[in-house]
PDB file of the backbone (N, CA, C, O) and the ligand in Angstrom, with CONECT records:
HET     ZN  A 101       1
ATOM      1  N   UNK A   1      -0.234  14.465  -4.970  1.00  0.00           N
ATOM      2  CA  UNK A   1      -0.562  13.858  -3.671  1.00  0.00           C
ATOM      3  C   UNK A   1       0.331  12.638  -3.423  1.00  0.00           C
ATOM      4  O   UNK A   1       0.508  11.727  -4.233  1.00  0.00           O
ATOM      5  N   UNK A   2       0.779  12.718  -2.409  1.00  0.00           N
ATOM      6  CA  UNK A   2       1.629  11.851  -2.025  1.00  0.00           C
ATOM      7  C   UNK A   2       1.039  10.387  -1.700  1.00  0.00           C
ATOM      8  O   UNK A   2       0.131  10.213  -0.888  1.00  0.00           O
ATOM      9  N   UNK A   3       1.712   9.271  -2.488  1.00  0.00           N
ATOM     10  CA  UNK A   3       1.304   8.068  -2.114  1.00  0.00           C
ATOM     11  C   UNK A   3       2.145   7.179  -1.150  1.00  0.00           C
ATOM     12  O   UNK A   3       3.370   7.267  -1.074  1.00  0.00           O
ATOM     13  N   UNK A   4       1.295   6.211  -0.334  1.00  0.00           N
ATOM     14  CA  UNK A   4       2.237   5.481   0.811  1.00  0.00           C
ATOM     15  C   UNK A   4       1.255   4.274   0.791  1.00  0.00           C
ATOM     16  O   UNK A   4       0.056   4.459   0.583  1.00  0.00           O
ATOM     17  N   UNK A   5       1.666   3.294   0.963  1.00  0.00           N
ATOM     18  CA  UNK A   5       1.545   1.796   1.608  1.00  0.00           C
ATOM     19  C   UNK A   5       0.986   1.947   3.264  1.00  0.00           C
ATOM     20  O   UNK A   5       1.674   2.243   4.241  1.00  0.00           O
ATOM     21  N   UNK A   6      -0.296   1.680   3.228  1.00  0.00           N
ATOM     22  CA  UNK A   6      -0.470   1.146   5.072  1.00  0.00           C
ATOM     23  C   UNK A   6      -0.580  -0.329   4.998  1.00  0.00           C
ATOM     24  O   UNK A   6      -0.938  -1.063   4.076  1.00  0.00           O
ATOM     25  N   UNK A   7      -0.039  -0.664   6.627  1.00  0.00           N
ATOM     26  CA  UNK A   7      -0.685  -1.866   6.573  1.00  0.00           C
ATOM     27  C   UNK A   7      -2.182  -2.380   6.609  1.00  0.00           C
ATOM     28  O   UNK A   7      -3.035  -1.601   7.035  1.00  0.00           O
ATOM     29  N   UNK A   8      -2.507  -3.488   6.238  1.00  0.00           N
ATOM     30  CA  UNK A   8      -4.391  -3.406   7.129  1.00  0.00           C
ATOM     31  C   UNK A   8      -4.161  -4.895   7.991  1.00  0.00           C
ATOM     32  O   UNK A   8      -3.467  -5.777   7.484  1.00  0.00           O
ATOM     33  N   UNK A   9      -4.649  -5.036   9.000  1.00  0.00           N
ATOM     34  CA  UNK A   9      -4.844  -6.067  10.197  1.00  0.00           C
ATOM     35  C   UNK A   9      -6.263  -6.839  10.057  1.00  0.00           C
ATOM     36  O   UNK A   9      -7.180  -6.092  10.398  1.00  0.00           O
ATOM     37  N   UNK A  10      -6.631  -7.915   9.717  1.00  0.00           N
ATOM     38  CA  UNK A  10      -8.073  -8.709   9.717  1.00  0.00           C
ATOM     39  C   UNK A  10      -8.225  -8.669  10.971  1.00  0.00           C
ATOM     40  O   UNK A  10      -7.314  -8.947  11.751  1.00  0.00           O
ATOM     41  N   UNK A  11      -9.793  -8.199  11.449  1.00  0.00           N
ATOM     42  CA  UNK A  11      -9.668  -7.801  12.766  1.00  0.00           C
ATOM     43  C   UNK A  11     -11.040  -8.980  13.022  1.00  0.00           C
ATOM     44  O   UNK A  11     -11.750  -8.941  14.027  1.00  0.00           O
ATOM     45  N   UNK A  12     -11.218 -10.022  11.862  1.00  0.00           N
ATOM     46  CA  UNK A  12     -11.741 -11.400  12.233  1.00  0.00           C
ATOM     47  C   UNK A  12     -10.456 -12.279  13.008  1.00  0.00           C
ATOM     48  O   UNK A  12     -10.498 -12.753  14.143  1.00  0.00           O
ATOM     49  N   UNK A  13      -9.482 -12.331  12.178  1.00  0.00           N
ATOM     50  CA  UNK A  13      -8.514 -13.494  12.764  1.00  0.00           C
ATOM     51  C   UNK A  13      -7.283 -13.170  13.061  1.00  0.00           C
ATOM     52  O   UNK A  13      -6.376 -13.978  13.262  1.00  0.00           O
ATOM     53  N   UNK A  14      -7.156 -11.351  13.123  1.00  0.00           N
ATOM     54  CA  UNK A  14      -6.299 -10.597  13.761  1.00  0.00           C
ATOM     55  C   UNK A  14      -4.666 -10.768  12.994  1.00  0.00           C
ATOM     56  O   UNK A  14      -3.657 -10.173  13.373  1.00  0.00           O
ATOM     57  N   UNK A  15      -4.759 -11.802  11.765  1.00  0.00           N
ATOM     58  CA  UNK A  15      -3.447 -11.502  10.642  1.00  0.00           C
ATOM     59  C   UNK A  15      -3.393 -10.197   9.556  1.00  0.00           C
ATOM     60  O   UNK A  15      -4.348  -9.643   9.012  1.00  0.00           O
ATOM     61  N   UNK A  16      -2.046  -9.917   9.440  1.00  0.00           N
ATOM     62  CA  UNK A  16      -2.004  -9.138   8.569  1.00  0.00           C
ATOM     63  C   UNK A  16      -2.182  -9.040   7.223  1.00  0.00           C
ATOM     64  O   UNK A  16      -1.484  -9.870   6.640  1.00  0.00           O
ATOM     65  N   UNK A  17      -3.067  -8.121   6.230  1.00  0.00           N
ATOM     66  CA  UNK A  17      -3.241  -9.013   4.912  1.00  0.00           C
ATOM     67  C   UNK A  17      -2.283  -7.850   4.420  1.00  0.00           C
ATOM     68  O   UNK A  17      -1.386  -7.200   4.958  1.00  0.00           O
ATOM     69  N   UNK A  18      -3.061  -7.880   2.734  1.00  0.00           N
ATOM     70  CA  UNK A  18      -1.938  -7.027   1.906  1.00  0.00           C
ATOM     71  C   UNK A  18      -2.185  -5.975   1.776  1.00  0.00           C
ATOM     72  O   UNK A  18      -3.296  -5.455   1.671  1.00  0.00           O
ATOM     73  N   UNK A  19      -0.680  -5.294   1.759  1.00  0.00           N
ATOM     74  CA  UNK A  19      -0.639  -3.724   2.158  1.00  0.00           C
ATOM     75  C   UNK A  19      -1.428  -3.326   1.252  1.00  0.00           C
ATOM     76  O   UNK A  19      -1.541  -3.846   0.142  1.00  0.00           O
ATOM     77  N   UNK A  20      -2.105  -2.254   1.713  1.00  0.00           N
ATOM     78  CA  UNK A  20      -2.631  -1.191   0.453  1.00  0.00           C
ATOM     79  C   UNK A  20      -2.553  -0.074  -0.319  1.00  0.00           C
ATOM     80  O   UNK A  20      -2.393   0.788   0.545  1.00  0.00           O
ATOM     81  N   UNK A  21      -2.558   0.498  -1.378  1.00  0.00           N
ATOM     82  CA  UNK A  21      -1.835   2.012  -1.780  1.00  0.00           C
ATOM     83  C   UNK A  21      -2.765   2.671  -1.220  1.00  0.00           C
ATOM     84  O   UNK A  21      -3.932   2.327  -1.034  1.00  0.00           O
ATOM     85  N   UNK A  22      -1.961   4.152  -0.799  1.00  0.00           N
ATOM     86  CA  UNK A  22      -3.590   4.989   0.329  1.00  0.00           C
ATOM     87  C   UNK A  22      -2.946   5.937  -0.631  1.00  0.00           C
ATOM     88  O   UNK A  22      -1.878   5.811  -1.231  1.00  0.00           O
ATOM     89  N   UNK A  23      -3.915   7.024  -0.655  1.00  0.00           N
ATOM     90  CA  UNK A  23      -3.304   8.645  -0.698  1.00  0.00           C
ATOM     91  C   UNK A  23      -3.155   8.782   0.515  1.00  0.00           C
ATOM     92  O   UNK A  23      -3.414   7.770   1.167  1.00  0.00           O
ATOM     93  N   UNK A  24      -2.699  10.024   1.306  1.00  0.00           N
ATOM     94  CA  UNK A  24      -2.283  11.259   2.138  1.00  0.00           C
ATOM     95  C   UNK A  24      -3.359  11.309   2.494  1.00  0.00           C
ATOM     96  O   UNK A  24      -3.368  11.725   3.652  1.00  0.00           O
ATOM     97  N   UNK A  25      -4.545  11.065   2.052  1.00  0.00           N
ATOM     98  CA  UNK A  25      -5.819  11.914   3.313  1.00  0.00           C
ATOM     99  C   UNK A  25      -5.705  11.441   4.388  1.00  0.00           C
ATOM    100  O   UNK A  25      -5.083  10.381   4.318  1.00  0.00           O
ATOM    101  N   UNK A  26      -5.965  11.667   5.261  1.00  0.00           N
ATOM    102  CA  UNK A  26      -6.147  11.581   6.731  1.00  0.00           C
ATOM    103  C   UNK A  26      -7.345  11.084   7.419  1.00  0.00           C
ATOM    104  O   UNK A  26      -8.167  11.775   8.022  1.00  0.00           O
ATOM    105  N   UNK A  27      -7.359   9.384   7.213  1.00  0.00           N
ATOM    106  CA  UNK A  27      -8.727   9.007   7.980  1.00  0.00           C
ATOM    107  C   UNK A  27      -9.013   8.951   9.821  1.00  0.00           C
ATOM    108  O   UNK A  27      -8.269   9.358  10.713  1.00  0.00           O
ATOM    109  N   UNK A  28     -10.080   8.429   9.903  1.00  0.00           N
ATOM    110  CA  UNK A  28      -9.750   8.594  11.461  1.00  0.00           C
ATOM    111  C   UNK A  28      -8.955   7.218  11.911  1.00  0.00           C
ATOM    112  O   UNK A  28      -8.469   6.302  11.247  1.00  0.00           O
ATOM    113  N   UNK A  29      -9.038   7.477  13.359  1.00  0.00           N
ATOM    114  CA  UNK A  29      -7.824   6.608  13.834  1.00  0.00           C
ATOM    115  C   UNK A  29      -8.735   5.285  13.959  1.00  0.00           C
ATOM    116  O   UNK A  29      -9.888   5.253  14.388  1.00  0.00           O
ATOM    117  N   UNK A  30      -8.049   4.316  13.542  1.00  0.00           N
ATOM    118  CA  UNK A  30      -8.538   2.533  12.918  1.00  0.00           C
ATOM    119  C   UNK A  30      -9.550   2.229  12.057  1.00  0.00           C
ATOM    120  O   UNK A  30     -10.361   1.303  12.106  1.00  0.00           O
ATOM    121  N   UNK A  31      -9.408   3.160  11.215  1.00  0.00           N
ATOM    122  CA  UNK A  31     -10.043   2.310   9.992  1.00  0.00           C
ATOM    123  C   UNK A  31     -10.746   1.694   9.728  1.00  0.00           C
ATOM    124  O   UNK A  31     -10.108   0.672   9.476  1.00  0.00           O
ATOM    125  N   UNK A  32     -11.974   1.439   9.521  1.00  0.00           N
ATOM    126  CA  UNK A  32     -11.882  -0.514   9.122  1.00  0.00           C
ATOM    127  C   UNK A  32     -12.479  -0.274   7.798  1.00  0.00           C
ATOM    128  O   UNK A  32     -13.424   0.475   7.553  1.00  0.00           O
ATOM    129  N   UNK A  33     -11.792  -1.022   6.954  1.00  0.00           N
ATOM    130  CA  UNK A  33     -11.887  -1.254   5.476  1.00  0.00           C
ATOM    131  C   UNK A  33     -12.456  -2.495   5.223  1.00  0.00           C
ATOM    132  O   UNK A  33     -12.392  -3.431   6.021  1.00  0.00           O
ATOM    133  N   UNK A  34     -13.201  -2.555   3.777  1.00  0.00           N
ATOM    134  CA  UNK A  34     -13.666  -4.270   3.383  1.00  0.00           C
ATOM    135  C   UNK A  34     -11.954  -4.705   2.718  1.00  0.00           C
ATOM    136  O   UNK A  34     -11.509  -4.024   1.794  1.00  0.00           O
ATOM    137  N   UNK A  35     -11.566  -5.250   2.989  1.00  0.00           N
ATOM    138  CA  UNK A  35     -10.327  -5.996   1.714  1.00  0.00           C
ATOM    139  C   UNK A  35     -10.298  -7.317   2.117  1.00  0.00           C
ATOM    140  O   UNK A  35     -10.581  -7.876   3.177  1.00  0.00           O
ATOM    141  N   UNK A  36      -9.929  -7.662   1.131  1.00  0.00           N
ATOM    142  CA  UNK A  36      -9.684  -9.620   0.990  1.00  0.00           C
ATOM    143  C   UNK A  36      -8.581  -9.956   1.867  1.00  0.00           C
ATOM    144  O   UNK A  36      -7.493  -9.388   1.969  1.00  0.00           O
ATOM    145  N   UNK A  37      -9.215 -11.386   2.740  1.00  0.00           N
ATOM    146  CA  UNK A  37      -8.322 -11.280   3.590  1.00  0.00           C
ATOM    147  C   UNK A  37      -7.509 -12.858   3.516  1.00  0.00           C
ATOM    148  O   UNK A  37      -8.266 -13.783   3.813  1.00  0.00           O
ATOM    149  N   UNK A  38      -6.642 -13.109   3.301  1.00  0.00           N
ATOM    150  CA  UNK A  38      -5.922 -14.568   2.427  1.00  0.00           C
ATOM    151  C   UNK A  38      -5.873 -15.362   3.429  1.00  0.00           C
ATOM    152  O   UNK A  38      -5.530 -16.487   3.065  1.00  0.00           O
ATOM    153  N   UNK A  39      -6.135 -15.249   4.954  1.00  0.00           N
ATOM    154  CA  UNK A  39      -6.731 -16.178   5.921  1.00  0.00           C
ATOM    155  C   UNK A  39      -7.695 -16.707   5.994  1.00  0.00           C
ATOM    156  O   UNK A  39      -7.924 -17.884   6.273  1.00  0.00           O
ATOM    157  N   UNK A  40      -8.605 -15.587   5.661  1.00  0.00           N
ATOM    158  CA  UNK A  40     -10.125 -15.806   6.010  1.00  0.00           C
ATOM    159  C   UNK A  40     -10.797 -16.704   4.786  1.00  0.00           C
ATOM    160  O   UNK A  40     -11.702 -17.537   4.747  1.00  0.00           O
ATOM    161  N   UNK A  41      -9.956 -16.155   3.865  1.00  0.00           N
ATOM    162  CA  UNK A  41     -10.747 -16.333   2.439  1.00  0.00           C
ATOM    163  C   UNK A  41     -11.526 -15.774   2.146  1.00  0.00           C
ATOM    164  O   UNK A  41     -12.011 -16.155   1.080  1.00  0.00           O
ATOM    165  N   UNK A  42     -12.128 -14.675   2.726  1.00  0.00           N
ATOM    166  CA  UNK A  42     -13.116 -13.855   2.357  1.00  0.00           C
ATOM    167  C   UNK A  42     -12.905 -12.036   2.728  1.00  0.00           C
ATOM    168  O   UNK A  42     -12.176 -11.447   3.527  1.00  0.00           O
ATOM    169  N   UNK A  43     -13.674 -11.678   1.968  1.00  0.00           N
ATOM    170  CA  UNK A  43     -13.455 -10.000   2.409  1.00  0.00           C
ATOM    171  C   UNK A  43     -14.261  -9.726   3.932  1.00  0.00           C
ATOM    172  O   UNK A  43     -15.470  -9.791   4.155  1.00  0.00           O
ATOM    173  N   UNK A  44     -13.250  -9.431   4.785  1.00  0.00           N
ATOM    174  CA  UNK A  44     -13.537  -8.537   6.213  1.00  0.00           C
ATOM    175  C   UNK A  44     -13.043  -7.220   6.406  1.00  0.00           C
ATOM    176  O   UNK A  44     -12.310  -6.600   5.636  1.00  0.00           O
ATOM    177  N   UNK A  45     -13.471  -6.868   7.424  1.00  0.00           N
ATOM    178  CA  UNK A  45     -13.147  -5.377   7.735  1.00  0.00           C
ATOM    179  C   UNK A  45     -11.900  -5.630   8.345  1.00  0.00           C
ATOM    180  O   UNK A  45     -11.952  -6.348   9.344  1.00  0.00           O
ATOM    181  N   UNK A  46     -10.586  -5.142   7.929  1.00  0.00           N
ATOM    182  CA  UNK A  46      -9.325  -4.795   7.687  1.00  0.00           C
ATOM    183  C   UNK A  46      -9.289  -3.262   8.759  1.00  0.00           C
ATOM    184  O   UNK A  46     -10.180  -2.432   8.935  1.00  0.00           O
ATOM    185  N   UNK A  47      -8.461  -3.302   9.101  1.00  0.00           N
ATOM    186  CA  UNK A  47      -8.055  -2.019  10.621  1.00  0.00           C
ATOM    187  C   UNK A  47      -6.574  -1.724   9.892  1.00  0.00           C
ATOM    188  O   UNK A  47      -5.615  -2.416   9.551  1.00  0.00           O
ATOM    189  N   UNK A  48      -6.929  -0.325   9.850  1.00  0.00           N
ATOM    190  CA  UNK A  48      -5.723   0.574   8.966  1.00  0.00           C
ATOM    191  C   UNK A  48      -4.747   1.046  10.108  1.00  0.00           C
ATOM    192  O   UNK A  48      -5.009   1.789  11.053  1.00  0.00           O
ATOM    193  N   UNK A  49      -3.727   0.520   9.834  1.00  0.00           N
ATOM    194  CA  UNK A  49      -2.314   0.904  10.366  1.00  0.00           C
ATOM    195  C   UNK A  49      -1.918   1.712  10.192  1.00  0.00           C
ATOM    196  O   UNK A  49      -1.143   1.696   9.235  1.00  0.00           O
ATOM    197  N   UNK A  50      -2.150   3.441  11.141  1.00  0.00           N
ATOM    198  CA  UNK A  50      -1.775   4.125  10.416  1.00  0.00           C
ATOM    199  C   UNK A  50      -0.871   5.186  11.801  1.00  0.00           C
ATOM    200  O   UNK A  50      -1.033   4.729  12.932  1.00  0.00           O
ATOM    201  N   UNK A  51       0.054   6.568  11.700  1.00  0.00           N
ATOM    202  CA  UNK A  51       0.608   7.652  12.865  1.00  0.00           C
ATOM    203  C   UNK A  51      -0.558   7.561  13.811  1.00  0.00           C
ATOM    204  O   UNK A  51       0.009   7.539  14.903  1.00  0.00           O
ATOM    205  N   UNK A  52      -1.414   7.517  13.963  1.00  0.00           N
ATOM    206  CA  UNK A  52      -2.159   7.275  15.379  1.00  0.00           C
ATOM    207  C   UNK A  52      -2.961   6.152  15.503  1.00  0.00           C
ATOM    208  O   UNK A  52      -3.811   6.235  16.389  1.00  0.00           O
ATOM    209  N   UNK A  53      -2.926   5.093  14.842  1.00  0.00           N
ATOM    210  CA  UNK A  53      -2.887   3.726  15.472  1.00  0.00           C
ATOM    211  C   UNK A  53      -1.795   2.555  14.752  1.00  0.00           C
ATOM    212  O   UNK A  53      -1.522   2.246  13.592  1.00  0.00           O
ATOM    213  N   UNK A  54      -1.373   2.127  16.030  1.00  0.00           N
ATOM    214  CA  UNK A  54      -0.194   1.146  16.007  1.00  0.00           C
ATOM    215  C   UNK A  54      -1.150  -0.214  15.946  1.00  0.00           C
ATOM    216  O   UNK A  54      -2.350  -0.415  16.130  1.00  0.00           O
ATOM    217  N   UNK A  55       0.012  -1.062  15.586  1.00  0.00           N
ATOM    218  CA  UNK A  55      -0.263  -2.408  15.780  1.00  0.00           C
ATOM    219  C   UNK A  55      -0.170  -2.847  17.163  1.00  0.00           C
ATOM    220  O   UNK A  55      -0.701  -3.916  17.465  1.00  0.00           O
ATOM    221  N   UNK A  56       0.335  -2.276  17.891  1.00  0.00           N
ATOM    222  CA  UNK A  56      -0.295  -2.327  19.453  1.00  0.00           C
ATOM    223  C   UNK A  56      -1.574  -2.134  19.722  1.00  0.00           C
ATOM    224  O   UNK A  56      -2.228  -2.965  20.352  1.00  0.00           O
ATOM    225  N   UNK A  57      -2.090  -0.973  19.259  1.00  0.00           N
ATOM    226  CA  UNK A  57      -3.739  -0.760  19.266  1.00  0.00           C
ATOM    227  C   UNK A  57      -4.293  -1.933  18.890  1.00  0.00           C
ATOM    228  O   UNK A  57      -5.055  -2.526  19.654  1.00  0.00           O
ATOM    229  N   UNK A  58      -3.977  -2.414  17.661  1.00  0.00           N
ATOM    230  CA  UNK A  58      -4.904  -3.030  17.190  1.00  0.00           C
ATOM    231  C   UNK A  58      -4.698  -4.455  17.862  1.00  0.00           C
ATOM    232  O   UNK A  58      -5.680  -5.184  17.726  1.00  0.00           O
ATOM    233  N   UNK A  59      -3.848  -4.895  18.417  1.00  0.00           N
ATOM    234  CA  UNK A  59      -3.911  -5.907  19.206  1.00  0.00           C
ATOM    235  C   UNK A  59      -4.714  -6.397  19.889  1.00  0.00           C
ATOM    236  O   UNK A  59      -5.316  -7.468  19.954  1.00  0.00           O
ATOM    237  N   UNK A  60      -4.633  -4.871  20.760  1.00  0.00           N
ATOM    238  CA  UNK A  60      -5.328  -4.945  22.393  1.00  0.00           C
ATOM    239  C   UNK A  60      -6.748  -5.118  22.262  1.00  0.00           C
ATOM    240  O   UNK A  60      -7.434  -5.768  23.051  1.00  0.00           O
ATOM    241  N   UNK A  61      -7.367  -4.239  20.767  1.00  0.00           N
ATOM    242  CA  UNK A  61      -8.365  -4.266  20.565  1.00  0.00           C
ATOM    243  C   UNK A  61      -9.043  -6.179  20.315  1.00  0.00           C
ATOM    244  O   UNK A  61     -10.090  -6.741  20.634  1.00  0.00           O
ATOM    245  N   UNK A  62      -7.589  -6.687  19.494  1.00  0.00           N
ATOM    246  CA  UNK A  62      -8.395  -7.784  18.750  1.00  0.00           C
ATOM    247  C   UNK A  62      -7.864  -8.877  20.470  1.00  0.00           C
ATOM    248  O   UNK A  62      -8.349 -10.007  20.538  1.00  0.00           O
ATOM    249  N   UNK A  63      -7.461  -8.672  20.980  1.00  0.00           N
ATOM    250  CA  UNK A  63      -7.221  -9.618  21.915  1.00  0.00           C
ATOM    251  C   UNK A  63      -8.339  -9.325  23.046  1.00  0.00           C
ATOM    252  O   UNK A  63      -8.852 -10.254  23.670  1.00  0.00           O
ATOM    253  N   UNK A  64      -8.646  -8.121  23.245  1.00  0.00           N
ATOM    254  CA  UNK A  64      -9.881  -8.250  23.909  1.00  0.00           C
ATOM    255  C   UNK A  64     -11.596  -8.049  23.636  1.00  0.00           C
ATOM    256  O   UNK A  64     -12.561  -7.511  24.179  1.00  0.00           O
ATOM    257  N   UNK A  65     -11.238  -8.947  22.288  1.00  0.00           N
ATOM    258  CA  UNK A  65     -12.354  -9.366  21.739  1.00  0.00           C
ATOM    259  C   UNK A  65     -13.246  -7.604  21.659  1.00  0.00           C
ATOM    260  O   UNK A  65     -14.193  -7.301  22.384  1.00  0.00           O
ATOM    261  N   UNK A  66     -12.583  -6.634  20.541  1.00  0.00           N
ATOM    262  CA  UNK A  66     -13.590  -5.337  20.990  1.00  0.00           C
ATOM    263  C   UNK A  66     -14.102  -5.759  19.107  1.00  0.00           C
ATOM    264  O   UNK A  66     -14.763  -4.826  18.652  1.00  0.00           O
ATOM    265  N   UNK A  67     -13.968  -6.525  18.428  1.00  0.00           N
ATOM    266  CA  UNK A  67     -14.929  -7.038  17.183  1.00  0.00           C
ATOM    267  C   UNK A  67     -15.681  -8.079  17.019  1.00  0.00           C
ATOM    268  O   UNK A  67     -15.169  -9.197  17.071  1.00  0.00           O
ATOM    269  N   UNK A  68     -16.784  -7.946  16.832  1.00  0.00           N
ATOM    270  CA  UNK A  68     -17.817  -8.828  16.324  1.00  0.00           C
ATOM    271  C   UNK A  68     -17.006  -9.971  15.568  1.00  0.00           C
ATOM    272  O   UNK A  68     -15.819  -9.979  15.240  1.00  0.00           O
ATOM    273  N   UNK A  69     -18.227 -11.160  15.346  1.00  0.00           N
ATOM    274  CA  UNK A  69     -17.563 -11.759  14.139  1.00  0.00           C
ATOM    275  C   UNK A  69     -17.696 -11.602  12.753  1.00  0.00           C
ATOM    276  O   UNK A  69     -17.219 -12.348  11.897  1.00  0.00           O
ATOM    277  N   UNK A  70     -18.381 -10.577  12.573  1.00  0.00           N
ATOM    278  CA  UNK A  70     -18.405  -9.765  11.435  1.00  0.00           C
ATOM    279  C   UNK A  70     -17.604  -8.627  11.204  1.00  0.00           C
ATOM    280  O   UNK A  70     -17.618  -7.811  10.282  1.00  0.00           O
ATOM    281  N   UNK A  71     -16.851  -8.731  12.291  1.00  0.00           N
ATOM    282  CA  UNK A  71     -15.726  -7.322  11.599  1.00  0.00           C
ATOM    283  C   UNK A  71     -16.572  -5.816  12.443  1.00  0.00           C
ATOM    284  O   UNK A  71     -16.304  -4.618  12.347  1.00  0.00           O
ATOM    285  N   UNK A  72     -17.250  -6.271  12.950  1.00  0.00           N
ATOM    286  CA  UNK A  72     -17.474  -4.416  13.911  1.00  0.00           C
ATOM    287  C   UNK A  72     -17.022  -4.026  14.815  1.00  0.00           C
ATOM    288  O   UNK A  72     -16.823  -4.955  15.598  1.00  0.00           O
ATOM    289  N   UNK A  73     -16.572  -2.668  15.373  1.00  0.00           N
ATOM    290  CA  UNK A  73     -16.252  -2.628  16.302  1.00  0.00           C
ATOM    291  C   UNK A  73     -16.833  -2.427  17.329  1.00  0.00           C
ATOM    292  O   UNK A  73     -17.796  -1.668  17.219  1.00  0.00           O
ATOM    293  N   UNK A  74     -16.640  -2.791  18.248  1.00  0.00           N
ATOM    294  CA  UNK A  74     -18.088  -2.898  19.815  1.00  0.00           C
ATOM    295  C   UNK A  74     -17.522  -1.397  20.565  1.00  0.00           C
ATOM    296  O   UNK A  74     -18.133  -0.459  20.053  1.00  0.00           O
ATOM    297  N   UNK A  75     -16.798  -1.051  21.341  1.00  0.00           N
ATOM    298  CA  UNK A  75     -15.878   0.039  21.998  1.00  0.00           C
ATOM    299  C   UNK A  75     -15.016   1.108  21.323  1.00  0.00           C
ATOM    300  O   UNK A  75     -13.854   0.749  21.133  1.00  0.00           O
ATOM    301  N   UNK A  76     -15.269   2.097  21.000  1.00  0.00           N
ATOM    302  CA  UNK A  76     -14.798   3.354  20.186  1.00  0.00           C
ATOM    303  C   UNK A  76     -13.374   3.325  20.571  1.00  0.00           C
ATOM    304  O   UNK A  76     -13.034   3.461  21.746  1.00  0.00           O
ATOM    305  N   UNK A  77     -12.436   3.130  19.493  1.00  0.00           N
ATOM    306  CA  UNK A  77     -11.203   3.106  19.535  1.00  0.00           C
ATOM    307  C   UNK A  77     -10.691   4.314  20.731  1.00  0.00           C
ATOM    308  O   UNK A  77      -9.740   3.796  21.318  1.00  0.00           O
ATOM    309  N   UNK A  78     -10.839   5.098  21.056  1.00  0.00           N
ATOM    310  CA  UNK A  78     -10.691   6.356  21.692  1.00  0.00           C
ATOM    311  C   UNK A  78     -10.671   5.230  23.423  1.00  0.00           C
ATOM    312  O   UNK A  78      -9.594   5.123  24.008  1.00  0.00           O
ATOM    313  N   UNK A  79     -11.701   4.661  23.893  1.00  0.00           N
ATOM    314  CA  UNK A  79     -11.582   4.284  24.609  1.00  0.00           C
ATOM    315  C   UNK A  79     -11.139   3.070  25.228  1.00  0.00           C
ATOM    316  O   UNK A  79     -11.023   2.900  26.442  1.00  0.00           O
ATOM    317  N   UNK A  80     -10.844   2.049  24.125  1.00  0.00           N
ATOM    318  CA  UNK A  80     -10.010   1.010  23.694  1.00  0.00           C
ATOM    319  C   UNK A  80      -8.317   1.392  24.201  1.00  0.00           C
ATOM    320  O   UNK A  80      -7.568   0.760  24.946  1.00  0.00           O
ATOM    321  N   UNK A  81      -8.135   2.506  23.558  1.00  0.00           N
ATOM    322  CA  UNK A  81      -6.243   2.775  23.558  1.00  0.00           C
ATOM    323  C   UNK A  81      -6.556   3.585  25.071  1.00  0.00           C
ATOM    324  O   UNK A  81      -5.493   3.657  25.688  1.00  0.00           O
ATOM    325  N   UNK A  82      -7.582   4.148  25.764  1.00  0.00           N
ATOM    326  CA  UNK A  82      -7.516   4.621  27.078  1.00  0.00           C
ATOM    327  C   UNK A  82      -7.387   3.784  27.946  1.00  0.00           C
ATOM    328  O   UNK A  82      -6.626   4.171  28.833  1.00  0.00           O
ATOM    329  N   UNK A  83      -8.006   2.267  28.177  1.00  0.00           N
ATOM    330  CA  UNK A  83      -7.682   1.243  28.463  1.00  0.00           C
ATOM    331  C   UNK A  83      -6.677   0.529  28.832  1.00  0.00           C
ATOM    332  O   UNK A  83      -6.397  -0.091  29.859  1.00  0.00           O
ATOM    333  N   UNK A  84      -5.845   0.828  27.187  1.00  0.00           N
ATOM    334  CA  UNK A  84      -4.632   0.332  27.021  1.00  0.00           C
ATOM    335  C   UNK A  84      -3.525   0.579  28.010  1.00  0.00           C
ATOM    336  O   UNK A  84      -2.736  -0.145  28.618  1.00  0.00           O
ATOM    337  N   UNK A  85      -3.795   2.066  27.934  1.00  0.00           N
ATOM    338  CA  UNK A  85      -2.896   3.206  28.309  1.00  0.00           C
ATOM    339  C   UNK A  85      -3.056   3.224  30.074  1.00  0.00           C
ATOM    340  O   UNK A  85      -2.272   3.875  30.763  1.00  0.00           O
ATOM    341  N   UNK A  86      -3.621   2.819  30.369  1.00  0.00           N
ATOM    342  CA  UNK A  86      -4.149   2.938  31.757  1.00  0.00           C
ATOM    343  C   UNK A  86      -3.320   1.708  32.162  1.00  0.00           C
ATOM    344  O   UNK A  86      -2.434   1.891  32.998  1.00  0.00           O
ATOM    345  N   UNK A  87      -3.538   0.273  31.581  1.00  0.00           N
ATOM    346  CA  UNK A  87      -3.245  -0.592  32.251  1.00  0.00           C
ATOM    347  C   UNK A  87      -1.195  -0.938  32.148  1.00  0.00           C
ATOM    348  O   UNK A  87      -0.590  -1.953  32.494  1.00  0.00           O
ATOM    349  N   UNK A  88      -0.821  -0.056  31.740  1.00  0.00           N
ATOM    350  CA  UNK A  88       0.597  -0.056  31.832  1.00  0.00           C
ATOM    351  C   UNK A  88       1.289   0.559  32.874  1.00  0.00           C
ATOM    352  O   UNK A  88       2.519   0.527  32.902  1.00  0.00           O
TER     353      UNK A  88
HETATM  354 ZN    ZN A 101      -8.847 -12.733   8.400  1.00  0.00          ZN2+
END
């Protein structure tokens, strides 16, 4: 099984932390993982960078406030990047 590096995005304070080793499976599109986040100082839910979500996604998401301050997501990514996609 093929191994690769994603990025993950703290989707508390919207920096990037440290990459992670993934396998090849195929999660759904944005992620959110617990990992330590060297901003926060603490473990948050981390948004996986992955072929169907960009760091554009995850922007739009963290710029229009679609997470809690606990790291949840409020608006189903699906309709988040429809949003996106609309307003261009
Ligand atoms: Zn953070």
């Amino acid at each position: 099984m093929q191994k690769e590096t994603h990025d993950f995005y703290c989707v508390v304070c919207g920096n990037k932390t440290l990459p992670c080793f993934r396998t090849g499976r195929l999660r759904e599109k944005g992620h959110l993982k617990k990992l330590w986040c060297p901003t926060c100082k603490k473990e948050t839910n981390c948004a996986e960078i992955s072929n169907n979500y960009t760091v554009e996604m995850f922007k739009y998401e963290f710029e229009h406030h679609n997470f809690t301050e606990d790291g949840i997501r409020i608006c189903k990514v699906d309709t988040m990047i429809k949003n996106m996609l609309e307003e261009k």
